[in-house]
N, C-alpha and C positions, 0 to 999 in steps of 0.2 A: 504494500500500500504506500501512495505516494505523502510524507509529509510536507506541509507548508512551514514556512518561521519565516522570520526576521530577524536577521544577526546583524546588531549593533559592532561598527570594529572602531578600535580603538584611534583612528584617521578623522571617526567623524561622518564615515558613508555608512549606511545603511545598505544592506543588499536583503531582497528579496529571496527566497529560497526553495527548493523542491529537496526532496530526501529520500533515500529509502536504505536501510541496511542498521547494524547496531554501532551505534555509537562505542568510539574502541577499538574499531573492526577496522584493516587496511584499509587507507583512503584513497578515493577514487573521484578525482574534480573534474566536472565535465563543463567546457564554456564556451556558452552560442555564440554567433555573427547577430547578423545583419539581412533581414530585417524581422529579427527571430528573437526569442526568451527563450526560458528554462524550459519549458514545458517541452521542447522539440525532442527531449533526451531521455523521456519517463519511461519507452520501453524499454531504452540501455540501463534507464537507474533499476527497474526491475530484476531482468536479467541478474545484472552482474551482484544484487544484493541476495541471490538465491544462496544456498551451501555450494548446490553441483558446481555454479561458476563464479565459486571464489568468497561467496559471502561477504564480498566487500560494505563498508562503510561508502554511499554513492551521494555525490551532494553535485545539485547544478544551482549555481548561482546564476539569479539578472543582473547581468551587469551592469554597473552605477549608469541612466539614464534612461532603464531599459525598465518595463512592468511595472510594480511595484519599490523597488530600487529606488534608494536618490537620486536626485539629477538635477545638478549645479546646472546653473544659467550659464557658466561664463564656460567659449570653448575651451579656455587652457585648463578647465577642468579635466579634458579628455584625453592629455598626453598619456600617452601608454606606460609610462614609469609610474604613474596613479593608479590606473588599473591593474597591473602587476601587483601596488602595494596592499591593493581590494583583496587579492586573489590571494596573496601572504599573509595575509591576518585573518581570511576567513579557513586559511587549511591552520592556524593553529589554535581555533578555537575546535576542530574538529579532530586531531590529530596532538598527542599529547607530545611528541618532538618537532610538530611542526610539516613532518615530509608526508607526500603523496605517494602510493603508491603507484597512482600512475594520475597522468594527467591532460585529456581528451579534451582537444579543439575543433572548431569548423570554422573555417570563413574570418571574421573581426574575432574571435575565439582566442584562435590559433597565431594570432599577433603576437598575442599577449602570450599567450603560450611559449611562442621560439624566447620570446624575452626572458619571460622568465626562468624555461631551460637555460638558458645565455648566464642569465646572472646569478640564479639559485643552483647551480646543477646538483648538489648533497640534497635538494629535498623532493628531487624530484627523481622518480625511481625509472619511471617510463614516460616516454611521451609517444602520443599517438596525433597526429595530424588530420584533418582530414577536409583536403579542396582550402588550404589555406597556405599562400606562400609565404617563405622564406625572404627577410628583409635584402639579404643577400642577392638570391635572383630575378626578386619583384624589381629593386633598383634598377638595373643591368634590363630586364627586358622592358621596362620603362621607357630607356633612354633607346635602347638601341633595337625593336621590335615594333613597327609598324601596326603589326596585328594585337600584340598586345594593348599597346596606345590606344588604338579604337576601341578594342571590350574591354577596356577601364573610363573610357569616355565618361559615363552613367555616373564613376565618380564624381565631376563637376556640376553635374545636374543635385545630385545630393545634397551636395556643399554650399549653393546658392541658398542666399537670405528667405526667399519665400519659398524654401522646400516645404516645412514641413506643412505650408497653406494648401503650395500644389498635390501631394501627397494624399491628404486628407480629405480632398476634396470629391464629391462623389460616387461616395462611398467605396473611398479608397482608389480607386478606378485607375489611377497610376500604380497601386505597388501590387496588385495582382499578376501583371504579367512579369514581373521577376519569375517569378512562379511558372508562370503558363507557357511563358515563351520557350520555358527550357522544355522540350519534350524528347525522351530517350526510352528506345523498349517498347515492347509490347504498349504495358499499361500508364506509359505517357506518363500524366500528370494526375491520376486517377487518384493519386493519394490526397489531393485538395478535396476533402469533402465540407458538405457545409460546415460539420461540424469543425472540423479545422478552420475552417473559413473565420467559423466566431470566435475561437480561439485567438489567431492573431486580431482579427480586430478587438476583443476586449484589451489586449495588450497596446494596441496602438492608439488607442479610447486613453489610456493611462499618458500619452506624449510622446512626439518625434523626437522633439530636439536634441536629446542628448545620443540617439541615433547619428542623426546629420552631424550635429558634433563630433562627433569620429573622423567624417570626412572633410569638415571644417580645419579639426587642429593638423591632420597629415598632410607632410610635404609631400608625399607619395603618390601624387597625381600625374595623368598625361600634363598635355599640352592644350588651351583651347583653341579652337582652330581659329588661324591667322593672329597667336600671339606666340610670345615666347612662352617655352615651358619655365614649369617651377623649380626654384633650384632643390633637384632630389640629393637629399647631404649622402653623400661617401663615408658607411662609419666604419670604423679602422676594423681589420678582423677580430681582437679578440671580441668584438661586440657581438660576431657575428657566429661564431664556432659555439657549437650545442654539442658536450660530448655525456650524453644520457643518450641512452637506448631507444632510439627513435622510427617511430612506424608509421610508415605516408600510405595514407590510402587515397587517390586518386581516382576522380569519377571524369573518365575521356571527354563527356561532354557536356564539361561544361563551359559556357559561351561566354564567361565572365573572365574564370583565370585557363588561360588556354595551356598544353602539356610543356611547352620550350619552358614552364619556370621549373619543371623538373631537373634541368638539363645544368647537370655542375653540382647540383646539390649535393653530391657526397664529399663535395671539397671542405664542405662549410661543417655537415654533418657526418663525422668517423665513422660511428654507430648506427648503420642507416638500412632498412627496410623499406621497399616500395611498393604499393600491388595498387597496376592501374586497373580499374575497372572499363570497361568497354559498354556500352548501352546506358550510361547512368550519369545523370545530370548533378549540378550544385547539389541538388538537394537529395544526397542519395540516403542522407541520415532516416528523410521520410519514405523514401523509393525502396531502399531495402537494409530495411536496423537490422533482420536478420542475419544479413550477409556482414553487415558493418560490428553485429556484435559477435560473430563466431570468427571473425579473424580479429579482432580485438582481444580476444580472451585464449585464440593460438597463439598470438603474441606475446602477452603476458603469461603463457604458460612457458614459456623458450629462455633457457638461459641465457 
């Protein structure tokens, strides 16, 4: 059964919360993107809090702007060394040293995630990726990938002042087809049911801006067209080298982060596992948990 809470951290953010497993129990932090909350993870929080698959202790946090979550007005609220500090103070109120035993991202997620591998690697046991680049090769096909510059476009449309007007407007009628336009597989997009439907909009009933704000505070944008690009900073490697046991699961299509940011990643990442998936869009977390959580848990079972 899924729990709800609210954990206060000691920063001063509130995060909203989903649960399922005994407190105590190996930790396992699972954290959504964009334009997504906790709730996208409740069949992995299941799963993985049975005995058979590990009995883990499973907590997905809303990230600060996101559901129920605080969400500071101001963008510099949303630099990623903030959200890092969110996701560090909510594993050691869960976790009596502090470390996860593993630590599962998607998409805005899995940002935070490489960072945090990067700068905590002792408390993080495993990391699991998934459809979320690398600071390292998102920079690099930024500047130097044509194709990527285009399906990161959708970034600057985000990050404009009246996003979160246009957004909302119409009952939602711009941020459905994130969703819909990605079709992969047999059963498409089939997993958008009403019910899910109302799902994200009660979450986005709660407020954009600290969404948009993500894409407000990062330099990590293309170019708009007929100006110059933004200056994407160069950060020096050790900022960039994650050496924890790390597992990318890639969905081929999706239309957002295209496969060339795969390409080098073992430079940055020692410890590196890859499994692209083929038929399977951004959202493979909703397209196939079962798939996403039996190699999640091969994973975790593999010395």
């Amino acid at each position: 059964m899924i729990q709800t809470f609210q954990r206060s951290l000691p920063n001063g953010i509130t995060l909203s919360c989903r649960a399922t497993g005994e407190a105590g129990r190996p930790l396992m932090v699972f954290l959504h993107g964009f334009p997504e909350a906790a709730f996208i993870w409740d069949e992995l929080l299941e799963y993985f809090a049975q005995p058979e698959h590990g009995g883990y202790r499973c907590v997905a946090p809303n990230l600060r702007g996101f559901e129920q979550s605080s969400a500071p007005t101001e963008v510099a609220a949303y630099k990623a060394q903030l959200l890092i500090q969110d996701v560090q103070q909510l594993a050691a109120t869960e976790s009596a040293d502090g470390k996860m035993a593993a630590l599962v991202a998607h998409d805005w997620g899995g940002a935070f995630a490489w960072g945090y591998a990067n700068a905590f690697p002792e408390q993080v046991g495993k990391l699991v990726i998934i459809n979320s680049p690398h600071p390292g090769t998102f920079t690099r096909e930024l500047r130097d990938n044509p194709a990527q510059q285009k399906a990161s476009a959708y970034m600057n449309f985000l990050a404009q002042p009246k996003a979160e007007e246009l957004l909302s407007a119409d009952d939602y009628k711009r941020m459905w087809p994130f969703f819909t336009l990605m079709k992969a597989g047999p059963e498409g997009f089939g997993w958008l049911t009403d019910e899910v439907k109302q799902q994200y909009r009660d979450v986005w009933n709660a407020g954009l801006t600290g969404a948009c704000n993500l894409y407000r505070v990062t330099p990590m944008k293309p170019a708009l067209p007929g100006q110059p690009g933004p200056e994407i900073p160069t950060l020096p490697r050790e900022r960039l080298v994650v050496n924890v046991p790390t597992f990318v699961f890639w969905a081929l299509d999706d239309a957002a982060l295209l496969p060339g940011l795969l390409e080098g990643l073992e430079d940055y990442v020692p410890k590196l596992e890859v499994k692209k998936v083929p038929n399977a869009t951004h959202w493979i977390v909703h397209e196939q948990p079962q798939l996403v959580a039996r190699e999640i848990e091969a994973f975790l079972s593999r010395n």
